[in-house]
C-alpha positions as CSV (number, residue, x, y, z in Angstrom):
1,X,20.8,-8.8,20.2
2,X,22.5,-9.2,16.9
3,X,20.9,-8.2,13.7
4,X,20.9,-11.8,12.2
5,X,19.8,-13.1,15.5
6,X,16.9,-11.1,15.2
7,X,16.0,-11.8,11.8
8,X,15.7,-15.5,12.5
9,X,13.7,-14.9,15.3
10,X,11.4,-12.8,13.5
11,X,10.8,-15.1,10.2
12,X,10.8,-17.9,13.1
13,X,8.0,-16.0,14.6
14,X,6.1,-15.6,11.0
15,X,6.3,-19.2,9.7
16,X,5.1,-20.9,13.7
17,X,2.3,-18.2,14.2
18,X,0.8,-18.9,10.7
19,X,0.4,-15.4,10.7
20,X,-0.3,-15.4,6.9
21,X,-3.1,-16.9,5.6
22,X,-4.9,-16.2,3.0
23,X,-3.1,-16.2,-1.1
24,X,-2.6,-13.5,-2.8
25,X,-3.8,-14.8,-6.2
26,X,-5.9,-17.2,-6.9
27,X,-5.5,-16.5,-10.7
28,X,-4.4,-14.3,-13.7
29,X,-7.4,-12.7,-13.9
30,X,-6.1,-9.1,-12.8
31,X,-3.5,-9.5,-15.6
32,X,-6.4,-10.1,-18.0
33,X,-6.2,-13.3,-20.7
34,X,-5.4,-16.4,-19.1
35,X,-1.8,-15.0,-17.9
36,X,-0.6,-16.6,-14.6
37,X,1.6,-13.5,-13.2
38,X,4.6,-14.2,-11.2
39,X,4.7,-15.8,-7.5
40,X,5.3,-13.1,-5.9
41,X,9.2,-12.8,-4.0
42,X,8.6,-9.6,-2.2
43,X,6.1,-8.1,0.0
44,X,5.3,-5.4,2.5
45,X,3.9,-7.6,5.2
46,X,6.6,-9.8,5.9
47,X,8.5,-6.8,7.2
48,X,7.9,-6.0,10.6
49,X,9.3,-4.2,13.7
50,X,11.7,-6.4,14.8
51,X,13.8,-5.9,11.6
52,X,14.8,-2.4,12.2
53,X,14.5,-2.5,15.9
54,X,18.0,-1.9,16.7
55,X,20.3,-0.1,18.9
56,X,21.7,2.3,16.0
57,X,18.3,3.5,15.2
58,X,17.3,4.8,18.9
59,X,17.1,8.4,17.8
60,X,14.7,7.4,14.7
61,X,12.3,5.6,17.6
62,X,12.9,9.0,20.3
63,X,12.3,12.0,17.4
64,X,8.8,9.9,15.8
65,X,7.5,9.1,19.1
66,X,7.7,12.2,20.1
67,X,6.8,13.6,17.0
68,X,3.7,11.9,17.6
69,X,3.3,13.0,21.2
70,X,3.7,16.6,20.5
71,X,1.3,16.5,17.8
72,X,-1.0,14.1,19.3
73,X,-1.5,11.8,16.3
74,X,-2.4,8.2,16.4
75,X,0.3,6.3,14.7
76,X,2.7,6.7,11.8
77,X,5.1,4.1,9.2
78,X,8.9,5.2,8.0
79,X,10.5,3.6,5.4
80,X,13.9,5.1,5.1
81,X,16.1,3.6,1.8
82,X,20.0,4.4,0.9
83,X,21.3,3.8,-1.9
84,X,18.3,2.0,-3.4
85,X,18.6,-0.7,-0.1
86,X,15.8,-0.5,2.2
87,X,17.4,-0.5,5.2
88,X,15.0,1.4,7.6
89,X,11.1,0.3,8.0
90,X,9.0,0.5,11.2
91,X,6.2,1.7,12.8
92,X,5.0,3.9,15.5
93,X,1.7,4.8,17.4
94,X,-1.5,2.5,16.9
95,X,-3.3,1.5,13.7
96,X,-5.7,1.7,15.8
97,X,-6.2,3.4,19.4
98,X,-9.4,1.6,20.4
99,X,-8.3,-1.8,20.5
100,X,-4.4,-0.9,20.9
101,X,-3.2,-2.3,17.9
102,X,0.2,-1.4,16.9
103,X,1.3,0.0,13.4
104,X,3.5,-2.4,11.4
105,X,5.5,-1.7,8.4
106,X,3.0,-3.5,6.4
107,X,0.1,-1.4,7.8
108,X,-1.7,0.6,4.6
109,X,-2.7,4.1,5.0
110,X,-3.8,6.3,2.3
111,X,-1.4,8.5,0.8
112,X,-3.9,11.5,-0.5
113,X,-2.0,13.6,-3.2
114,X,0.9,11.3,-3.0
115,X,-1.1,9.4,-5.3
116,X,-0.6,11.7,-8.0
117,X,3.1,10.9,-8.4
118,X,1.5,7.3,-8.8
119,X,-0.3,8.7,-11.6
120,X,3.0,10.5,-13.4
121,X,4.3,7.3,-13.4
122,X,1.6,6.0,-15.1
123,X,1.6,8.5,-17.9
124,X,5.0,8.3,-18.8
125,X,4.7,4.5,-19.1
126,X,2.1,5.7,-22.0
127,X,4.2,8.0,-23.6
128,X,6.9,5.8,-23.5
129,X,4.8,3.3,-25.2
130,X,3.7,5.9,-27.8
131,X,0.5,5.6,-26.5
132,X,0.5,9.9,-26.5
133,X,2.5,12.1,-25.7
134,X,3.0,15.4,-23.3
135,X,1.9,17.6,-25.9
136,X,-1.3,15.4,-26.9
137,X,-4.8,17.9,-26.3
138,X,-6.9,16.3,-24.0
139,X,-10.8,17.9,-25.0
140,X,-12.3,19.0,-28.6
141,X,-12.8,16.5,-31.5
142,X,-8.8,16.3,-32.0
143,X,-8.2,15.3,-28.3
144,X,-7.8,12.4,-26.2
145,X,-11.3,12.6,-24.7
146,X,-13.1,13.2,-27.7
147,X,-16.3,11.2,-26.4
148,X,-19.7,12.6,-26.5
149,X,-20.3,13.6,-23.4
150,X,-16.9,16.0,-23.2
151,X,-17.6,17.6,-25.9
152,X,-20.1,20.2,-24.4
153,X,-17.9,22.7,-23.4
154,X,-18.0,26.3,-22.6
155,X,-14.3,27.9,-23.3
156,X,-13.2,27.4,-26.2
157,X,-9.6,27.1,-24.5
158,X,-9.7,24.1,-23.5
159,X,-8.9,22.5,-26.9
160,X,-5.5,23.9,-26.4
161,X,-5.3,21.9,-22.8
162,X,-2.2,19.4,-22.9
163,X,-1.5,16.3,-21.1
164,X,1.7,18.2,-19.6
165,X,-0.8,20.7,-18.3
166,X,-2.4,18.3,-16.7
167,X,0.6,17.0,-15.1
168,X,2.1,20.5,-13.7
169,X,-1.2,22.1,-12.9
170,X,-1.0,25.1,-15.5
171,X,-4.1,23.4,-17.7
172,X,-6.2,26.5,-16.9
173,X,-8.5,26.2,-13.6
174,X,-8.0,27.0,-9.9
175,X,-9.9,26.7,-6.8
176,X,-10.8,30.3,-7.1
177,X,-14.7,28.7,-6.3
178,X,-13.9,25.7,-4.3
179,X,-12.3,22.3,-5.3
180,X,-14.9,20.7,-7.5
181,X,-13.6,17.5,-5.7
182,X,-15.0,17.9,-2.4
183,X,-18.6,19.6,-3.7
184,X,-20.6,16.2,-5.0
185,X,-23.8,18.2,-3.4
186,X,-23.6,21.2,-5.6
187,X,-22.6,18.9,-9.2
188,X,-25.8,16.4,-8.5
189,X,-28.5,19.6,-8.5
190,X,-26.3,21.6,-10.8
191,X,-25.9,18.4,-13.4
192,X,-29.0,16.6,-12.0
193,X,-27.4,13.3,-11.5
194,X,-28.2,11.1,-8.6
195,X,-25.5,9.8,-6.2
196,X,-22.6,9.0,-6.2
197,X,-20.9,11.4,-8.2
198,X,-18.3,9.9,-11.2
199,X,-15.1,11.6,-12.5
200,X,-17.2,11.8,-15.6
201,X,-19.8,13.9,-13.8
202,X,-17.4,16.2,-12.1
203,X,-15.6,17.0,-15.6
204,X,-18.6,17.6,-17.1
205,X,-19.5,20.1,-14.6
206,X,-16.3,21.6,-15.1
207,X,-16.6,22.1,-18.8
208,X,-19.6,23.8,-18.4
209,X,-17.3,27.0,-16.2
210,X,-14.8,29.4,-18.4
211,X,-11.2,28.7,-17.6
212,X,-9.6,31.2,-15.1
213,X,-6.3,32.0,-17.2
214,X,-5.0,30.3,-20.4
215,X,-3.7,27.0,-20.4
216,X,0.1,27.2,-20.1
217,X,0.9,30.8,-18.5
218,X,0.6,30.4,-15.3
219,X,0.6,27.1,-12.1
220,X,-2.5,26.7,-9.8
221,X,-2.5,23.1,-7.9
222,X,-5.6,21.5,-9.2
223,X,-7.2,17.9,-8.0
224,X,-9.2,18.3,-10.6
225,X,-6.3,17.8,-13.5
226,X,-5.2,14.5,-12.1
227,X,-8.9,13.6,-12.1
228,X,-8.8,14.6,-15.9
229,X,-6.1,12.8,-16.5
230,X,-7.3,9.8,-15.0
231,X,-9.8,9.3,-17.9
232,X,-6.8,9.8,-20.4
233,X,-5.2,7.2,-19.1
234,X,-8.0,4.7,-19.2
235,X,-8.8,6.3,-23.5
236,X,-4.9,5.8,-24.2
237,X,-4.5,2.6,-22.7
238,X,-8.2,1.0,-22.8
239,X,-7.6,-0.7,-19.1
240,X,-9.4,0.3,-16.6
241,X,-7.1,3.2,-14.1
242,X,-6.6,1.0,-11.5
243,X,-5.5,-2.1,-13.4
244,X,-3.5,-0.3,-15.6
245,X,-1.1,1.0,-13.0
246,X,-1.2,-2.0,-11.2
247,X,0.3,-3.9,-14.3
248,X,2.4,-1.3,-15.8
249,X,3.7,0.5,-12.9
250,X,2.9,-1.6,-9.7
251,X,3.7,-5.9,-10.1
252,X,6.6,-5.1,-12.3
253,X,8.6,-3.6,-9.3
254,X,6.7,-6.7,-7.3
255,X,4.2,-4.3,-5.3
256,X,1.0,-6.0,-4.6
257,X,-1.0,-4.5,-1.6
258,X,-1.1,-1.0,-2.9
259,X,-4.7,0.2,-4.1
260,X,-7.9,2.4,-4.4
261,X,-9.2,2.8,-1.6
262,X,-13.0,3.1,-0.2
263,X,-14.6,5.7,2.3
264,X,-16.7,4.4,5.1
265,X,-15.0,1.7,8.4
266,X,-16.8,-1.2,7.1
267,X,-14.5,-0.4,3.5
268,X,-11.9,-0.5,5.1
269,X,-9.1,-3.2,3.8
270,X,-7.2,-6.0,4.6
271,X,-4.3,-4.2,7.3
272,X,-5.9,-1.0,6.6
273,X,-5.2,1.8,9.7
274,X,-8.1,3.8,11.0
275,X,-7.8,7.4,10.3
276,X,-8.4,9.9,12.9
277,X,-8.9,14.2,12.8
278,X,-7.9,16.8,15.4
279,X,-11.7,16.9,15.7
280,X,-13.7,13.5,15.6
281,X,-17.0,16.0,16.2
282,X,-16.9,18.0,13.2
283,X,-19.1,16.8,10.8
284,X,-20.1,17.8,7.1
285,X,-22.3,16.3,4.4
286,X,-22.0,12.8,3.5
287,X,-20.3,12.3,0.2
288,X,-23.6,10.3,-0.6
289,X,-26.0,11.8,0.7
290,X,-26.3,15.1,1.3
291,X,-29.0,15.3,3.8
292,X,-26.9,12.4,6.2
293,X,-23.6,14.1,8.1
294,X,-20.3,12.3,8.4
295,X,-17.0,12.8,9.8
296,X,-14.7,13.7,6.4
297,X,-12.4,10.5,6.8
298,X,-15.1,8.6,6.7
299,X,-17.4,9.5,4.3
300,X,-17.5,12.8,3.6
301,X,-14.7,12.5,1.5
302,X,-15.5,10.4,-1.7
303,X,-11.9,8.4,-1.7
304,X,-12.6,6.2,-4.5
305,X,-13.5,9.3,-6.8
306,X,-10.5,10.8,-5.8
307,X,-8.5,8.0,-7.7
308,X,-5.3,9.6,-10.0
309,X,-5.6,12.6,-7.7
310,X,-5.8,11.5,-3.6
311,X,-7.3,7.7,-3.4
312,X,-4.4,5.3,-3.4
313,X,-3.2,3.2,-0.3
314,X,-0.3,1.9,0.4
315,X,2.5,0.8,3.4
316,X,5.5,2.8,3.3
317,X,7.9,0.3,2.1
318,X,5.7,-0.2,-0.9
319,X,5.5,3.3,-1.6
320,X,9.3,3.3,-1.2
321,X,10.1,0.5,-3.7
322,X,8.2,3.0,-6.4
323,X,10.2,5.3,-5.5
324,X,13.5,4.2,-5.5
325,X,12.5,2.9,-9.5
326,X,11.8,6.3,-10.7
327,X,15.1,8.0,-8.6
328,X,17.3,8.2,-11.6
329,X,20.1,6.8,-9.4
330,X,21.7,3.5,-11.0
331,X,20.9,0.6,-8.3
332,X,18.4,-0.5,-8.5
333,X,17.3,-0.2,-12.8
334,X,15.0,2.6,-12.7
335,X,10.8,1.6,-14.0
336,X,11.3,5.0,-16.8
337,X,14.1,6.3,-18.6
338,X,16.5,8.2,-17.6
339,X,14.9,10.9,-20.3
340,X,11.4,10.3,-18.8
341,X,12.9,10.7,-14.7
342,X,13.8,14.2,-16.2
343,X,11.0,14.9,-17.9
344,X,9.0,14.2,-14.9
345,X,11.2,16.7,-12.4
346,X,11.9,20.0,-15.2
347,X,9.6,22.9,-14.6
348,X,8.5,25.2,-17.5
349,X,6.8,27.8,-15.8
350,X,8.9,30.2,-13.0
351,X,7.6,28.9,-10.0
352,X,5.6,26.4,-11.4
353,X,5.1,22.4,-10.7
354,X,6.9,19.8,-11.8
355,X,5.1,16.6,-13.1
356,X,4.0,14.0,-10.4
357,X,6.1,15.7,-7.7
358,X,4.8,18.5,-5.7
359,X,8.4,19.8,-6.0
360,X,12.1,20.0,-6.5
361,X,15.1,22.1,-5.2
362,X,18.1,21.3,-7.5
363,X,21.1,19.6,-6.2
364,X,19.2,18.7,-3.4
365,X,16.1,16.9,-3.2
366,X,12.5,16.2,-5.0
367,X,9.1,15.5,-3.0
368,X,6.1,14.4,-2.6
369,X,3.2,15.7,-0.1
370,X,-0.3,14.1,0.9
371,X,-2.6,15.8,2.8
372,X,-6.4,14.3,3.7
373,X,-8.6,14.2,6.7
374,X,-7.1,11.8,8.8
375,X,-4.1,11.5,6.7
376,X,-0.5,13.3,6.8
377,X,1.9,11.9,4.1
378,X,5.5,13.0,2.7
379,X,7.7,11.3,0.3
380,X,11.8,12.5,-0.2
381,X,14.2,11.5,-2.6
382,X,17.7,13.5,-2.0
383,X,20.8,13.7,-3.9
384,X,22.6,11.7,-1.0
385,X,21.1,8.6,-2.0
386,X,18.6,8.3,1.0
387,X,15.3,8.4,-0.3
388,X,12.0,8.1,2.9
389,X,8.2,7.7,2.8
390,X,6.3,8.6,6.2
391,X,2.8,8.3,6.3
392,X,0.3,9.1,9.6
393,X,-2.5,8.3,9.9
394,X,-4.1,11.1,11.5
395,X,-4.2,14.7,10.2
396,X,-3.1,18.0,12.1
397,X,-5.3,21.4,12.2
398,X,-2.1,22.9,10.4
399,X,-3.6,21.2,7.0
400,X,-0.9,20.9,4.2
401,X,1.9,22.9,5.5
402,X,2.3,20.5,8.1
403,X,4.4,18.6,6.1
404,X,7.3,21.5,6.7
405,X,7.0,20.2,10.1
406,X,7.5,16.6,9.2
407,X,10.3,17.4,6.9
408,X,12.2,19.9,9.6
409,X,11.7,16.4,11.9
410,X,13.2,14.1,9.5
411,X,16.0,16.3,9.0
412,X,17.2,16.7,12.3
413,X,16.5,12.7,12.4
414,X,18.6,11.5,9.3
415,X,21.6,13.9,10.2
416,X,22.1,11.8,13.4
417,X,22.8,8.6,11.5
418,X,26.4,8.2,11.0
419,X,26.1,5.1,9.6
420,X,23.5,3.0,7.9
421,X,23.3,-0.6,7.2
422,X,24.2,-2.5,4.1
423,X,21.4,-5.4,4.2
424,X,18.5,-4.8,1.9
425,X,15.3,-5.5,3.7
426,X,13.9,-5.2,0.2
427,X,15.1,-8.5,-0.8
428,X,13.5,-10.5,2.1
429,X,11.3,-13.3,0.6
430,X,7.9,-15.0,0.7
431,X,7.3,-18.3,1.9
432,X,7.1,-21.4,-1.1
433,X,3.2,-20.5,-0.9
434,X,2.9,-16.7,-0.6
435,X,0.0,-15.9,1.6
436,X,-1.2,-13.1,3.5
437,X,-2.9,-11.8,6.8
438,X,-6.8,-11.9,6.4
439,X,-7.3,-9.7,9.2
440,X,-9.4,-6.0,10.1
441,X,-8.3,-3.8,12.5
């Protein structure tokens, strides 16, 4: 069956099912004033299996599946782009096993750290506005968060903190005594502040610790900066997190579905996957309450909190789009500047982090890993011009350095493509009246 054939069957499908249904706007609210944004022209759940269910791509549909198998997770998304042209989306396994539903390529799934290249973005989009700047200092009187309640702080040090430190994780904590994003039990008695526990709560609690090495001489991955960095944003920019990524960063490269996203199944969104561990009988403290146990995917991990650092949602082929605007190539116009794309992948510290992305091997490639209960995610952009985002929506026992093993798979994957396709699945369109799926798995 021919590639066009198919993708008149499919839209033939879409438009006779009624398989959208509910608008995505109903106003410019989200946009604040009275500004009506833009009909939407593209969106990640009109594409769907049958597009990229073709002969060539066999060996993608063998290596995933049994990817899957051999790992026993539930269900995965691949979005696989050349050249700025999406020309690869599908997915694999079940959203959800109970009632056999299969993923889709508009399927969301959370991303975890992923999230903090979302975040980078972000950021730049502030310093390019001359909103701040990398070098800007964060705490004391002088810095960004200079409100009331920051400015009770043990070390000293922390005046000197920068937003770059922020970004590349040299700002001057570690996990040496846990990550103070996963312990809302011990900030509620230590601050004495009844649940749920804010950002603002967990920064205070970390202001009230000494630093564990200077700010700037050394790289320890930190949740915690991107949570810090999360209330810069909203001082620099006086928008709400959320909506200001979602109208700087997001509906200018005409993504829509991607999100915050909530903790417990009865948050769970509109073509949200369920999320499954290796273990769906080990329990820990509810994120809520303390005295109340819950598996960590759902609810003992607070994903809202987690926000700039872990809490976004998103299908792969959203995800993608974001990434091929910030790849420095020329097709398509990049979201930053050339100056900024660099800015955000240099590295001032031997063997430290680069800004967004969790790394970069020159002449090669840069990346992006995600790793939460229930969640497995890696993002690649590499000098050949094929850029991927695969997401699962389980997690393995192996904990973050199970993305080498998705990355080896991917590898062996992409080499046995000789040739890829030259339709853009990107520029697919809506319907006259862009609606949407109002549907729960």
């Amino acid at each position: 069956m021919s590639f066009i054939y198919k993708i008149s069957l499919s839209a033939s499908i879409l438009l006779t099912t009624g398989i959208l249904s509910l608008s995505l706007f109903d106003s410019g609210d989200s946009f604040g004033g009275d500004f009506l944004p833009p009909k939407p022209t593209v969106s990640s759940h009109h594409i769907s299996n049958v597009f990229s269910d073709l002969e060539e791509f066999e060996v993608v549909d063998h290596n995933v599946n049994r990817f899957l198998k051999r790992n026993n997770l539930a269900g995965a998304s691949l979005a696989i782009a050349k050249d700025g042209k999406l020309v690869f989306a599908k997915g694999y396994g079940f959203a959800d096993k109970e009632r056999s539903i299969n993923v889709q390529p508009y399927n969301l799934f959370r991303i975890a750290s992923v999230s903090k290249l979302i975040t980078a973005v972000a950021v730049m989009k502030l310093v390019e506005a001359n909103k701040l700047t990398l070098e800007s200092t964060v705490f004391g009187p002088d810095g960004i968060l200079n409100d009331s309640i920051f400015l009770d702080y043990r070390d000293p040090k922390v005046e000197t903190i920068t937003v770059r430190e922020l970004l590349n994780h040299s700002a001057g904590w570690t996990n040496r005594w846990g990550d103070p994003m996963f312990m809302p039990n011990v900030i509620s008695k230590k601050l004495g502040v009844d649940y749920p526990i804010e950002s603002e709560d967990i920064i205070r609690f970390m202001l009230q610790k000494r630093l564990h090495y200077a700010p700037g001489t050394m790289s320890s991955y930190s949740n915690f900066g991107y949570t810090v960095l999360e209330q810069v944003i909203e001082k620099a920019s006086g928008m709400d997190y959320e909506m200001y990524v979602k109208t700087n960063v997001l509906y200018p490269l005409e993504i829509f579905d991607m999100q915050i996203g909530r903790s417990y199944p009865w948050e769970r969104l509109d073509l949200e996957v369920k999320y499954y561990e290796p273990q769906d009988d080990f329990f820990v403290p509810d994120h809520l309450n303390a005295d109340k146990q819950a598996l960590r995917s759902y609810g003992g991990n607070d994903i809202h909190t987690l926000g700039a650092a872990g809490g976004w949602v998103s299908s792969t082929t959203d995800l993608l789009r974001l990434v091929v605007a910030i790849d420095g190539f020329d097709n398509p116009n990049d979201l930053l500047s050339k100056e900024s794309i660099k800015e955000m992948v240099s590295k001032e510290l031997v063997g430290g982090s680069p800004l967004g992305w969790r790394g970069v091997r020159e002449g090669k490639y840069w990346y992006r890993t995600g790793t939460l209960a229930g969640t497995s995610a890696l993002v690649m952009r590499k000098e050949n011009g094929i850029s991927y985002a695969i997401v699962f929506n389980s997690s393995s026992w192996k904990g973050p350095v199970f993305a080498n093993d998705i990355k080896y798979m991917m590898d062996h994957t992409l080499d046995k493509i000789e040739e890829w396709p030259s339709y853009d699945l990107f520029k697919l369109k809506n319907n006259d009246k862009p609606q949407r799926r109002k549907t729960i798995f």
